[in-house]
C-alpha positions in Angstrom: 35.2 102.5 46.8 36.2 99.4 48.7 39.3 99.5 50.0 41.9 96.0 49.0 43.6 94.9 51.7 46.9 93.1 50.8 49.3 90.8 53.0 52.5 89.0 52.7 51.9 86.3 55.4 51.5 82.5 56.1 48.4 81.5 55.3 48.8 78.5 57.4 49.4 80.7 60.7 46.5 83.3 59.7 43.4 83.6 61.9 39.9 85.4 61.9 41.2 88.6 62.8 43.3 88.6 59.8 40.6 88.9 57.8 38.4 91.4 57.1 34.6 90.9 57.5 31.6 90.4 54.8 34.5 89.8 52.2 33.0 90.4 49.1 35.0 88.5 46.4 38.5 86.2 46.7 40.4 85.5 43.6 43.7 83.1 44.6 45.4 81.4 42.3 46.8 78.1 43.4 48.0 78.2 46.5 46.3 76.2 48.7 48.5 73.0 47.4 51.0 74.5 50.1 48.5 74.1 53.1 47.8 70.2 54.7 44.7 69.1 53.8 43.5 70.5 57.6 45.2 73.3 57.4 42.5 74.3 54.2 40.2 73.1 55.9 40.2 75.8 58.7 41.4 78.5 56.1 38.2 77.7 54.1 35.9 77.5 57.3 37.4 81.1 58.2 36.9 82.5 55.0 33.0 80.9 54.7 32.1 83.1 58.2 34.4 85.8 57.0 32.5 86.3 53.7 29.4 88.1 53.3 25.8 87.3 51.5 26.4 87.3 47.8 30.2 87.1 47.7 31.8 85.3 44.9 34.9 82.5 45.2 37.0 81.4 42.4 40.1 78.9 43.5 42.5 77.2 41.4 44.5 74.4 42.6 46.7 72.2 42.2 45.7 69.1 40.4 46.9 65.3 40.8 46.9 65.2 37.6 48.8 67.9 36.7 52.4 68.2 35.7 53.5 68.3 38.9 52.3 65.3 39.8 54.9 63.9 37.4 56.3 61.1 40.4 54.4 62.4 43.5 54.6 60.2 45.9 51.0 61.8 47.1 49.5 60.2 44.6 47.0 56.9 46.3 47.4 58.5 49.7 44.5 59.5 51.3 43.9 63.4 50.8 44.2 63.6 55.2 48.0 62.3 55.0 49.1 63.4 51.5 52.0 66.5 51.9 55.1 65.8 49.3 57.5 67.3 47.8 57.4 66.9 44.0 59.9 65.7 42.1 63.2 66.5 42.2 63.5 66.7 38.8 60.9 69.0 38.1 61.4 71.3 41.6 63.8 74.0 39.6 61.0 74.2 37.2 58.2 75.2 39.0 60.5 76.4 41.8 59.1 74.4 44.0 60.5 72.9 46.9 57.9 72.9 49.6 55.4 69.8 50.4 52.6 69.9 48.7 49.0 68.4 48.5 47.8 67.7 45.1 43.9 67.6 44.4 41.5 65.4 42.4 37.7 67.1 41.2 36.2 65.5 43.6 38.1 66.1 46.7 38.0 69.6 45.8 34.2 70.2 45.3 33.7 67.8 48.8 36.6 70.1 50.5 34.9 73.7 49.4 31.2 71.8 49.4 31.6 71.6 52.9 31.5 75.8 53.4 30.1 77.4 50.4 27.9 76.0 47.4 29.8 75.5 44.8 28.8 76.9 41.4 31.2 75.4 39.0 34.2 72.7 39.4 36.0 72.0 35.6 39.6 70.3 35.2 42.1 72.6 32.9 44.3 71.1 30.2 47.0 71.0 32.1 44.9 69.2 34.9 44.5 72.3 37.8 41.1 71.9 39.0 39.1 75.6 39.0 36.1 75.6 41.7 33.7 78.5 41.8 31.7 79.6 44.8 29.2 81.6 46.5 
């Protein structure tokens, strides 16, 4: 039986050698939205050489069109430059008050197209966006 390796860290500050090789499967559950756009960028590209063949990806993030969205200033910034808080009316709610980077569908099938093939990319009611990948 595989052993699961669990980590209370910053995933912004995290490296190769915090990972594991030929990860198998990664389940995460909206989080990235707390990373800069290049920040995900290296976290994905150090999960795509830290995975092995077969191994199976399912994200969900943070939509643009999501409730927290409700007043971003993100929104019409280019995905590079866009890291905001959201709203301070809805911050208590979602206890929230870190920047964050909301995501249309498309800039998250080109942001994980770009390390993995992407099986599957569908927008939620509430307007997450859920990406699959191998």
């Amino acid at each position: 039986m595989k052993k699961w390796k669990i980590q209370k860290r910053d995933i912004s500050k995290m490296n190769y050698g915090d990972f594991q090789d030929n990860i198998s499967f990664i389940f995460a559950g909206r989080f990235i939205h707390y990373l800069k756009y290049q920040e995900a960028k290296r976290l994905l590209k150090i999960l795509a050489r830290k995975t092995g063949n077969g191994a199976k990806l399912y994200f969900s993030v943070s939509g643009i069109d999501s409730d927290l969205a409700k007043n971003y200033l993100g929104k019409g910034i280019d995905i590079e430059k866009r890291f905001f808080k959201i709203d301070k009316s809805l911050r208590k709610r979602f206890e929230m008050g870190e920047k964050v980077c909301l995501y249309t569908e498309e800039e998250v099938e080109s942001l994980f197209s770009k390390y993995f093939k992407v099986v599957k990319v569908e927008k939620t009611t509430f307007g997450n966006i859920n990406i699959g990948v191998r």
